[in-house]
Backbone bond lengths (Angstrom), bond angles and torsions (degrees), N, CA, C in turn:
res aa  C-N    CA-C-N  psi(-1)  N-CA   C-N-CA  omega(-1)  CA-C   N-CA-C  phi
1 X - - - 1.461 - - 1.523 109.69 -
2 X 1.206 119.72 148.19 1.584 136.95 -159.79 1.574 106.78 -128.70
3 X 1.182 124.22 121.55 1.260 106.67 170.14 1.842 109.83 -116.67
4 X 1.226 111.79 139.55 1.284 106.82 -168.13 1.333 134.53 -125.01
5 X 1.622 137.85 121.44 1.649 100.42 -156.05 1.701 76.98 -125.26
6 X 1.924 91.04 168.90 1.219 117.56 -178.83 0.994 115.47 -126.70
7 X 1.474 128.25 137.86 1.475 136.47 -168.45 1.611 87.09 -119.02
8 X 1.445 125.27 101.84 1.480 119.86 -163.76 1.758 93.53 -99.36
9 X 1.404 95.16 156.31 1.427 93.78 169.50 2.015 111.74 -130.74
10 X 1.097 115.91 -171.05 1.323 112.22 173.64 1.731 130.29 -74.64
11 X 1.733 93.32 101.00 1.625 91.70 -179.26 1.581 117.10 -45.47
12 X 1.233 115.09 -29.20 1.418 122.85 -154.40 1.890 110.61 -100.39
13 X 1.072 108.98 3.63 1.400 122.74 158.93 1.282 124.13 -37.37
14 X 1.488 127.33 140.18 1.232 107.90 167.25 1.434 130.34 -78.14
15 X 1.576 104.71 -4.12 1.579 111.27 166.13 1.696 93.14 -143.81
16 X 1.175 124.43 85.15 0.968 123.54 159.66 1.657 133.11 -48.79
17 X 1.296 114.94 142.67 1.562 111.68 -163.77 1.456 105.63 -104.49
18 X 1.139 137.37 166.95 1.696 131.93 -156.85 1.680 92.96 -110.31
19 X 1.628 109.77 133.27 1.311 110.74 -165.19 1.687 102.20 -71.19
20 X 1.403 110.39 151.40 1.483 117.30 177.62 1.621 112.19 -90.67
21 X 1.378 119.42 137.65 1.262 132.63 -176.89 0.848 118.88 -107.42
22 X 1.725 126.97 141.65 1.490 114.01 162.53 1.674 96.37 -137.72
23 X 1.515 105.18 146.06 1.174 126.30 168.13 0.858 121.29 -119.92
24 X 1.332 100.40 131.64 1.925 111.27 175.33 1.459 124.73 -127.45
25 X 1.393 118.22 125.48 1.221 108.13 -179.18 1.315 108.98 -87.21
26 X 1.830 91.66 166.25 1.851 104.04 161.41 1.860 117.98 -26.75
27 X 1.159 115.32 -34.02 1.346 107.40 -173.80 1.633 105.71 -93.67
28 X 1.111 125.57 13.11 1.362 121.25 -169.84 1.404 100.83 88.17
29 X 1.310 132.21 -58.53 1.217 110.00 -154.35 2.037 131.47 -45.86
30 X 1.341 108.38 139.98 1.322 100.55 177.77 1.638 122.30 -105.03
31 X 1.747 114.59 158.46 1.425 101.42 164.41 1.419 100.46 -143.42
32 X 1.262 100.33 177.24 1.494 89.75 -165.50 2.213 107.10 -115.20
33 X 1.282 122.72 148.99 1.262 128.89 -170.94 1.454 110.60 -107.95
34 X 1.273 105.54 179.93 1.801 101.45 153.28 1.491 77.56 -157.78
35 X 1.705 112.33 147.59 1.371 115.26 151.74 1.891 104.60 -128.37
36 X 1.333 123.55 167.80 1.518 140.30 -167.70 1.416 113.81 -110.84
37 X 1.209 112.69 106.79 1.440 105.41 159.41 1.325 130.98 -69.57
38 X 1.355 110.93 142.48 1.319 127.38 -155.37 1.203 90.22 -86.06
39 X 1.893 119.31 150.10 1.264 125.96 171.94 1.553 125.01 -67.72
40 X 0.868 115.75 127.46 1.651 132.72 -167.57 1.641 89.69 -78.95
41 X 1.238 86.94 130.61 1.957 121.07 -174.61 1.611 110.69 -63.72
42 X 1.319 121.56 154.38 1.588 122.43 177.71 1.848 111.83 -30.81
43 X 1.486 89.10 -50.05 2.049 97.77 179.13 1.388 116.32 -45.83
44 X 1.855 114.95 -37.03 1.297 120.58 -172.37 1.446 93.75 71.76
45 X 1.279 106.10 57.33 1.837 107.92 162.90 2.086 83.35 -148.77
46 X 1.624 91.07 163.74 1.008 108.46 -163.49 1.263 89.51 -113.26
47 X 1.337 125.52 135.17 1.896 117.54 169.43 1.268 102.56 -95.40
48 X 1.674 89.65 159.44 2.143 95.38 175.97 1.451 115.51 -78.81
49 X 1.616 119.79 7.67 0.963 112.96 167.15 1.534 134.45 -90.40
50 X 1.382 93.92 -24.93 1.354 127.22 168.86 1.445 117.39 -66.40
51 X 1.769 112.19 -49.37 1.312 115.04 170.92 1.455 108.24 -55.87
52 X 1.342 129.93 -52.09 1.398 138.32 -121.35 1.985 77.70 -95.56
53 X 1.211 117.10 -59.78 1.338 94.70 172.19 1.853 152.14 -57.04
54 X 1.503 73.88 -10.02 1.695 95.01 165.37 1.494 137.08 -71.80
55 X 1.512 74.95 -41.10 1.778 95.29 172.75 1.743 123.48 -114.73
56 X 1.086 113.68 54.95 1.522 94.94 -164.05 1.339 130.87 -65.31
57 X 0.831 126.68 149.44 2.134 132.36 -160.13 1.679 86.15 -128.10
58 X 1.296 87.11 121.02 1.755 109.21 145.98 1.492 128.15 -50.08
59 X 1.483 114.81 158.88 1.656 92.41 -165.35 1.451 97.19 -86.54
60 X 1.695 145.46 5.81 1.465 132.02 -158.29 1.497 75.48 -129.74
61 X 1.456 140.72 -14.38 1.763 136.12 -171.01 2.374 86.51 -42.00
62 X 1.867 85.55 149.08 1.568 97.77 162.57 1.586 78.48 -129.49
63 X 1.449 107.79 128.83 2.159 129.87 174.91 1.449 96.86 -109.70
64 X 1.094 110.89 128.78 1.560 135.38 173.41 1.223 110.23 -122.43
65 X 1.415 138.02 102.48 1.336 131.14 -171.15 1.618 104.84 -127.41
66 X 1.712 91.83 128.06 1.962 105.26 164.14 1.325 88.32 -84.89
67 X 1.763 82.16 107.76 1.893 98.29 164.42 1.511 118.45 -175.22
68 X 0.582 129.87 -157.14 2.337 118.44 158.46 1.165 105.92 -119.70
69 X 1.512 113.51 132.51 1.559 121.47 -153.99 2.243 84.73 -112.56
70 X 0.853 114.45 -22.81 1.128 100.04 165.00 1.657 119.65 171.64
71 X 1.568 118.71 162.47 1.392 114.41 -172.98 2.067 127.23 -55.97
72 X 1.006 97.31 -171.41 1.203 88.84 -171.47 1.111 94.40 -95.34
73 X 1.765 127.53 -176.83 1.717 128.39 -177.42 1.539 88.58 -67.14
74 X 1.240 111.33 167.91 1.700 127.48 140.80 1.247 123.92 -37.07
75 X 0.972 112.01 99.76 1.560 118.29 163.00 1.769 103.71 105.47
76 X 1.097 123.69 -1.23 1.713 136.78 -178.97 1.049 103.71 -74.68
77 X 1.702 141.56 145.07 1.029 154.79 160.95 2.054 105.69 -74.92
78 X 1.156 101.30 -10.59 1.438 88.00 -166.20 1.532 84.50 173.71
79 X 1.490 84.76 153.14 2.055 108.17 -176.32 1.228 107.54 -86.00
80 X 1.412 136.70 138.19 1.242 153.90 -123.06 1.903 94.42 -95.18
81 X 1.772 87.29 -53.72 1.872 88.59 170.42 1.611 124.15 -67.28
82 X 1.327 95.09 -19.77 1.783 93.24 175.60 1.433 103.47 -97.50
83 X 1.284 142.94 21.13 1.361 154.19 -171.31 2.157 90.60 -116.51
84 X 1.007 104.89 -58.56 1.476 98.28 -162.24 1.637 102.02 -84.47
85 X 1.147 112.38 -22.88 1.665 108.39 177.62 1.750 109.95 -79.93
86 X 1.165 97.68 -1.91 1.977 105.45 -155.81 1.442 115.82 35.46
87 X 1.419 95.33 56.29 1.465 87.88 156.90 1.647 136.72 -43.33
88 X 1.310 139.43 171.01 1.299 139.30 174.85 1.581 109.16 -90.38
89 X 1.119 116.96 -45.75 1.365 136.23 -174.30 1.723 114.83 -64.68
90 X 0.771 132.45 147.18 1.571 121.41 164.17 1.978 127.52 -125.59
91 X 1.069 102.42 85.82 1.889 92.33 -158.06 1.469 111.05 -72.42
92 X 1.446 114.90 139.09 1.405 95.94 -158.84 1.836 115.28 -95.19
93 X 1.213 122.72 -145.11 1.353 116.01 -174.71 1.858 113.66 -106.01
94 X 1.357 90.94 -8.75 1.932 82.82 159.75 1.747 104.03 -150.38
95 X 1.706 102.64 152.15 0.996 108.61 -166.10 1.812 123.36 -57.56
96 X 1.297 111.11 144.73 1.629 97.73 -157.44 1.440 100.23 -97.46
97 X 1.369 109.24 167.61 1.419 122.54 -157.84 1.414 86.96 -105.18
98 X 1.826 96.13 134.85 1.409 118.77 161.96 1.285 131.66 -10.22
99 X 1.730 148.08 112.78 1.007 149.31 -171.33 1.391 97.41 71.90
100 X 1.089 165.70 123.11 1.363 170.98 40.28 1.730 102.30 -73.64
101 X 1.824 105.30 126.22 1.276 85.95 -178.95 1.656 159.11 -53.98
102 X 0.540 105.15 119.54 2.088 114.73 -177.07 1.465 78.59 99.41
103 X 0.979 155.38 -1.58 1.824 137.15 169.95 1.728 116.72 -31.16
104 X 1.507 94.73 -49.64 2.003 101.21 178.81 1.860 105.02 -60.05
105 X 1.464 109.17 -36.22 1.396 106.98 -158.24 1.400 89.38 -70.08
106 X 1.223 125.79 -49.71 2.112 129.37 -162.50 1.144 77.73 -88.16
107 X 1.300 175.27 92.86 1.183 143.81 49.90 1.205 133.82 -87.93
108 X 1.432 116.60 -23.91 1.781 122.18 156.50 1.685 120.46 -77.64
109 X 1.804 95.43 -1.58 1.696 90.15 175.34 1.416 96.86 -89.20
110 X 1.069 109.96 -66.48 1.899 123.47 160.03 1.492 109.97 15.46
111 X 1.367 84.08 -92.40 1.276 118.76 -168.80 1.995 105.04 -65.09
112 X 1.073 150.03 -25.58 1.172 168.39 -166.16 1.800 94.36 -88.64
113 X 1.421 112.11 -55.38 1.375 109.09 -176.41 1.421 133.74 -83.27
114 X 2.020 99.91 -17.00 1.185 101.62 168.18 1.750 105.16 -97.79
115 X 1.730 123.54 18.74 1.353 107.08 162.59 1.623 104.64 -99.24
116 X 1.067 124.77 -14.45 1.262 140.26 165.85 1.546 119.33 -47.28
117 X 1.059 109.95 -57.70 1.551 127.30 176.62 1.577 115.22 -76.57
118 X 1.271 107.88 -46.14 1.608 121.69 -166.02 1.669 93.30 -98.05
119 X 0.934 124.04 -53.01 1.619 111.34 -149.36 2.031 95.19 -95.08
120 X 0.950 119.13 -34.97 1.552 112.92 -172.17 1.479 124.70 -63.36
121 X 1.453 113.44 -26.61 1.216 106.46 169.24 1.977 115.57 89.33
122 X 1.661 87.79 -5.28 1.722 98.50 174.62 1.385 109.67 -110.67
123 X 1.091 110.90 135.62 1.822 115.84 174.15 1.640 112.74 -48.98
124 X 1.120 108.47 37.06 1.492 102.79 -173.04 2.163 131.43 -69.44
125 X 1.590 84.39 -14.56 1.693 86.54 160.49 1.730 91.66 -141.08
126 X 1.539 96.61 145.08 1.927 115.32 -167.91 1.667 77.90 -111.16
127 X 0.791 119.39 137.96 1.546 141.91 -175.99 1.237 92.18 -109.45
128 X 1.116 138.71 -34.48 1.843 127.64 -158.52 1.388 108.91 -103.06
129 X 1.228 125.93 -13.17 1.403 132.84 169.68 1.328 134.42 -101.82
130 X 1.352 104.03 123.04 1.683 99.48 -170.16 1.626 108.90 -81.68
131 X 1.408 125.95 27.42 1.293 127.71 -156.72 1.827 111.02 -124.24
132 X 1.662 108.41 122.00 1.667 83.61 -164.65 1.525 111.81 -78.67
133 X 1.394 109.14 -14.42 1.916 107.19 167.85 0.834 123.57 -46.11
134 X 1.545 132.84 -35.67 1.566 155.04 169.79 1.935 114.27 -75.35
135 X 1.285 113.84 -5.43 1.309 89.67 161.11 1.449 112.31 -148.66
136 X 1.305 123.60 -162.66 1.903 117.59 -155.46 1.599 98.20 -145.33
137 X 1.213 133.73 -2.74 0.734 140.15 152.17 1.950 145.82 -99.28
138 X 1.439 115.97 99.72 1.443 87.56 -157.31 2.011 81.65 -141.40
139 X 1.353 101.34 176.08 1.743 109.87 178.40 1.834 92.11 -126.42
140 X 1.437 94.91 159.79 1.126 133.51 176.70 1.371 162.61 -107.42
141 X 1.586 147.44 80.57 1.202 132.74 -159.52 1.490 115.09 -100.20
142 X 1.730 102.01 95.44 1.844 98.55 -163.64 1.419 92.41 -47.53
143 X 1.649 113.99 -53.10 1.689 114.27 -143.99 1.528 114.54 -36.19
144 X 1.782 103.75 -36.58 1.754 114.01 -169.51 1.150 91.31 -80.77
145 X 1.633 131.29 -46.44 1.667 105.57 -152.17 1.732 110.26 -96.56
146 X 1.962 100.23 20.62 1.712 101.86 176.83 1.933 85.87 -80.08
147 X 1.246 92.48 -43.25 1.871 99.24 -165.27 1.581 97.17 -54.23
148 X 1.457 114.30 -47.46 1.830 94.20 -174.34 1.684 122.34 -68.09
149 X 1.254 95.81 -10.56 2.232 105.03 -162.63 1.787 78.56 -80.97
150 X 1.696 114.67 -50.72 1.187 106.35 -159.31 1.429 129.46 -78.11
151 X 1.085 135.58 -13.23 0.987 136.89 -177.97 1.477 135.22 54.07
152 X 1.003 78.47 -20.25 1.739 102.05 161.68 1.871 119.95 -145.74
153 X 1.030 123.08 167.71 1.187 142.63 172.15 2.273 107.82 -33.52
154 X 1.125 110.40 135.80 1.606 98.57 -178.79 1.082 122.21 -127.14
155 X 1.670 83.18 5.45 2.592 92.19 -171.81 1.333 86.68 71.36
156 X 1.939 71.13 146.73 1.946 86.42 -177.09 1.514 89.87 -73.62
157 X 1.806 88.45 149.20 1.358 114.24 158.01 1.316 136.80 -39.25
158 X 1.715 118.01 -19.46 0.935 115.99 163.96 1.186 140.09 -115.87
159 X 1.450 101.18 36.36 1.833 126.21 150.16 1.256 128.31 -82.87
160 X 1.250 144.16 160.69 1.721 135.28 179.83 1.731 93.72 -77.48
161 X 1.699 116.80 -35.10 1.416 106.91 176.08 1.279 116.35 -61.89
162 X 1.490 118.33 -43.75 1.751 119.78 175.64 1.570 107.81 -52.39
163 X 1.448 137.99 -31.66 1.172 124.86 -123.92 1.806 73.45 -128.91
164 X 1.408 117.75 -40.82 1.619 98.15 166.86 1.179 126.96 -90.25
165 X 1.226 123.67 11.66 1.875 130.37 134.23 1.554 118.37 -43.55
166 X 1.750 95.89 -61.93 1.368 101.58 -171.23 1.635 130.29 -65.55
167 X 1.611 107.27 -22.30 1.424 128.41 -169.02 1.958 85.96 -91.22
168 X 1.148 112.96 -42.57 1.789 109.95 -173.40 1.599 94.07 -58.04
169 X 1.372 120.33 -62.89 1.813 125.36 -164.60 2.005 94.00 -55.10
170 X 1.158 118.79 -40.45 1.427 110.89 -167.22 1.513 96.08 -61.13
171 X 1.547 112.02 -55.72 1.443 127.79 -143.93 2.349 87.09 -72.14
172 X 0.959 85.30 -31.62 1.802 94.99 175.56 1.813 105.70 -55.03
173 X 1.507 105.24 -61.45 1.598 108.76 -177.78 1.692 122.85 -73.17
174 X 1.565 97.62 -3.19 1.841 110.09 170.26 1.221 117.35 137.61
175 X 1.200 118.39 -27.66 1.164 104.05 -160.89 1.372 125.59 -86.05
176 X 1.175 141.04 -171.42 1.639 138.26 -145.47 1.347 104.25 -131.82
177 X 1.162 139.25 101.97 1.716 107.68 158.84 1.380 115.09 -114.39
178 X 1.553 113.98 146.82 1.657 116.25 -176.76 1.612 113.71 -85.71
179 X 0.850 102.07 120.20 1.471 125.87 148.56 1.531 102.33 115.48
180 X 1.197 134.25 -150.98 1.661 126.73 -156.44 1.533 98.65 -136.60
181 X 1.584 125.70 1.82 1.156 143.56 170.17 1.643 106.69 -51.46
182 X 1.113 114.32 150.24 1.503 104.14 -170.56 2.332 75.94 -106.46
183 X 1.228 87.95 160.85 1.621 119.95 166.24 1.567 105.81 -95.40
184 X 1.523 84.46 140.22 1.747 100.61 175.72 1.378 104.24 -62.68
185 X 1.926 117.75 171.15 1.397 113.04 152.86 1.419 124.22 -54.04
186 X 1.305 125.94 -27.95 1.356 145.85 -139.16 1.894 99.30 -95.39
187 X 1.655 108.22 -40.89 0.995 129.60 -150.55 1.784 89.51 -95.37
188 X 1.175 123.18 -43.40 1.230 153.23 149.84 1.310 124.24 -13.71
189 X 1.182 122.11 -67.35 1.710 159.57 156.95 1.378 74.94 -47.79
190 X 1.436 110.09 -103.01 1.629 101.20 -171.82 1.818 143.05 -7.90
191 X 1.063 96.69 -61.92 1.317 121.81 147.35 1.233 125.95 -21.81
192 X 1.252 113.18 -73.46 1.401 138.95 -176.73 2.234 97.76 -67.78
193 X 0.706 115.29 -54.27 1.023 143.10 -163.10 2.255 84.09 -54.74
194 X 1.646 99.87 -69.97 1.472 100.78 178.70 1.190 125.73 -58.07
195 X 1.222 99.92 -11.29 2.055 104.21 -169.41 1.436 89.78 -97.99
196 X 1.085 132.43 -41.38 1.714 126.53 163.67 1.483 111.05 -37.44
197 X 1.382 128.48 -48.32 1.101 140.74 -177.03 1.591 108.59 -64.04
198 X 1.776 112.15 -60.94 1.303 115.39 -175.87 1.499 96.51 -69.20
199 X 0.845 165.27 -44.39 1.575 146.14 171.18 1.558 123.97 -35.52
200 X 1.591 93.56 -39.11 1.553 88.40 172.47 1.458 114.44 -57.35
201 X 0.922 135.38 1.52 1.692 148.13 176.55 1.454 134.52 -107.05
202 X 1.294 86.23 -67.59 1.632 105.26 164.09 0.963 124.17 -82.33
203 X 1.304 143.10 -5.33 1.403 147.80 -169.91 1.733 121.15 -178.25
204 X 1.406 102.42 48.67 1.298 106.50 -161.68 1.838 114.16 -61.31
205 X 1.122 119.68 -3.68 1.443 146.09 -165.34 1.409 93.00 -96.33
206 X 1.402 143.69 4.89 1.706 135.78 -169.86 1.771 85.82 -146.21
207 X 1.361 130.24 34.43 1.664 133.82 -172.36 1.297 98.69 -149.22
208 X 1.494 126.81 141.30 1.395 122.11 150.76 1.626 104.51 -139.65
209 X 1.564 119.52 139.16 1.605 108.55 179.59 2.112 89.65 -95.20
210 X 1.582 74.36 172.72 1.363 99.95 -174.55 1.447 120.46 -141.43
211 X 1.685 109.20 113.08 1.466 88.78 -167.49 1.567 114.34 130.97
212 X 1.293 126.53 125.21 1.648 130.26 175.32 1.532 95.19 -103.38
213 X 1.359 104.89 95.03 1.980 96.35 149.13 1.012 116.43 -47.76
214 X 1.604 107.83 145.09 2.037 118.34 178.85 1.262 91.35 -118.45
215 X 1.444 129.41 127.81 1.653 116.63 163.80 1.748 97.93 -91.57
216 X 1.372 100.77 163.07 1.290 99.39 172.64 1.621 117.45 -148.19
217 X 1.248 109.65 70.50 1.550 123.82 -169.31 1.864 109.41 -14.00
218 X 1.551 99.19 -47.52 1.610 105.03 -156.05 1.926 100.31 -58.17
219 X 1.691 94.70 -40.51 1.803 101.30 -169.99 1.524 95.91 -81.97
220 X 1.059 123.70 -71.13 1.580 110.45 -170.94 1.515 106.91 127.99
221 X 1.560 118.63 16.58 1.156 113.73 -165.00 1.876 97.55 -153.53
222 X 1.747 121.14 -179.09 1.354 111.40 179.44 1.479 111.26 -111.71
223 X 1.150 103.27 127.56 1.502 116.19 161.33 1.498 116.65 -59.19
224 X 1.388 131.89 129.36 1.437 133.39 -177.03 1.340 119.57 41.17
225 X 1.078 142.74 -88.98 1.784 111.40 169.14 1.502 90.57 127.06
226 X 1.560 108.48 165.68 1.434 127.58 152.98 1.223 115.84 -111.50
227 X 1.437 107.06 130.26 1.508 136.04 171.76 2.068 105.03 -106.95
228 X 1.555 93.44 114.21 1.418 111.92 176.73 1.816 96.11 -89.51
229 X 1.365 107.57 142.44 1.362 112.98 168.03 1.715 103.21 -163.09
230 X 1.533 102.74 155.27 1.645 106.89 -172.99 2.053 100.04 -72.46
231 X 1.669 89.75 129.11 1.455 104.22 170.87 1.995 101.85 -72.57
């Protein structure tokens, strides 16, 4: 089993940047990936076939992705898990149209999570369980769960001091990384993102999800979502 996180960025960019990966095995150890988003079609929709070959998931992979796993209900000002975590962000209740800001980011997360679920063919989000051991699919807000690992303050992330805070607090909760190279912020997030994942296993008692997924056959995408963050 593989657990894997994603630091996603905007498919819809005019130079889009290649999402950062991190893998972690059963033993903790980590390595690091990159996968490419595929160019989005005349429509400016992304297909799940297109996604699904971009990213491929193993059939035992647990994916943890910093990204928006889906809109809010109808008629909600805001998603119930990004309401109780206080998130910063607010995703709204229908998918937003091209160029409005962060629009590319909530629509390639969107769209990424309902090819994930719908198009892969792996049980990767359990809709019927409120339990994160029980499912393989979940989203992510490093920024809150750097503040809960840390307990204190870590320098921004985009210092070598912020970023060897953040690799010390990981390397503190287990995990391994090779060589003495420091990790990007980006790579980082990632990171953080997989050890969320490997907890659901190894330490399901340091995880809590957040959040009732809604599927909704007619749209093709998830209503409210689960948000994993350290208990």
């Amino acid at each position: 089993m593989r657990f894997l996180g994603w630091d996603l960025s905007d498919p819809f960019a005019r130079r889009p940047r290649a999402v950062d990966v991190a893998v972690v095995e059963e033993d903790g150890r980590v390595a690091f990936e990159q996968w490419t988003w595929p160019a989005p079609d005349e429509a400016r929709h992304l297909t799940p076939q297109a996604l699904l070959s971009a990213c491929p998931v193993g059939l035992t992979d647990v994916v943890v992705v910093d990204g928006p796993q889906a809109l809010a209900r109808p008629g909600a000002r805001v998603r119930e898990a990004e309401r109780l975590l206080r998130a910063p962000g607010r995703t709204p209740d229908t998918l937003p149209v091209p160029g409005a800001p962060f629009s590319g980011f909530v629509r390639g997360g969107v769209l990424l999570f309902a090819a994930l679920h719908q198009g892969s063919g792996l049980p990767l989000l359990d809709l019927d369980t409120p339990h994160p051991h029980e499912a393989r699919l979940f989203e992510a807000f490093p920024g809150a769960t750097w503040r809960q690992l840390g307990g204190k303050a870590l320098g921004k992330k985009t210092t070598p001091e912020g970023r060897t805070a953040r690799r010390a607090r990981l390397e503190a909760e287990g995990l391994r990384f090779s060589g003495t190279g420091l990790p990007t912020h980006d790579e980082l997030d990632a990171a953080l993102c997989a050890w969320l994942g490997w907890c659901t296993r190894s330490a399901p008692e340091r995880v809590h999800a957040v959040g009732t997924p809604l599927w909704k056959d007619a749209e093709g995408w998830l209503r409210e979502g689960r948000i994993l963050h350290a208990g």
